[in-house]
ZAVOMI-40303 format. One record per residue (C-alpha): x negated, z negated, y negated. Coordinates in steps of 0.05 Angstrom, whole numbers, padded with zeros to 5 digits, always signed. Last residue first. Example, Ala and Ser with C-alpha at 12.3 -4.5 7.8 and 13.67 -1.06 7.14 Angstrom:
// ZAVOMI-40303
-00273-00143+00021-00246-00156+00090
// end
This chain:
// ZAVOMI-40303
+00182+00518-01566+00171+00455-01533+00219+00473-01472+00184+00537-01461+00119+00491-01455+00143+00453-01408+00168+00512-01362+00099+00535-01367+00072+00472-01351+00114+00459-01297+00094+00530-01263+00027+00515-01262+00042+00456-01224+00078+00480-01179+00024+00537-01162-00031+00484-01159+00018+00448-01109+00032+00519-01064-00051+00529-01065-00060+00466-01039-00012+00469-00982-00036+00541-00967-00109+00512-00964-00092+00457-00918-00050+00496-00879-00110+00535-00841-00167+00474-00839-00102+00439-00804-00088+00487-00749-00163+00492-00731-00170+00410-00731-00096+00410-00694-00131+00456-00638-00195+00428-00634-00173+00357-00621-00126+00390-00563-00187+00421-00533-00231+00358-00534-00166+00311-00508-00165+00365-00443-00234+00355-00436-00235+00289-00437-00184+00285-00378-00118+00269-00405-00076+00205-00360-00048+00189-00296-00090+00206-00235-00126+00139-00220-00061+00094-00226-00030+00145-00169-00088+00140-00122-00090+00061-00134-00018+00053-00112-00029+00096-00047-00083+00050-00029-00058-00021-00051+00000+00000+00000
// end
């Protein structure tokens, strides 16, 4: 019995490997929408200053 429950304890889990390759895949994914997320808040903001400075005028 202490067999059959140590066999199932010892494959549960990620292997490193499989951790490694899902670590590389959010870093890729984020180094991709991390530009577009700065470029769309430079854009608002741009945008709120023009629309201020309508307002003033």
């Amino acid at each position: 019995m202490k067999k059959s429950f140590h066999r199932q304890l010892r494959n549960t889990g990620f292997t490193l490997v499989e951790l490694v390759i899902v670590i590389l895949i959010l870093g890729i994914l984020a180094a991709v929408a991390a530009p577009r997320m700065f470029d769309a808040a430079g854009g608002a903001r741009s945008n709120g200053t023009r629309h201020s400075l309508v307002v003033i005028r």
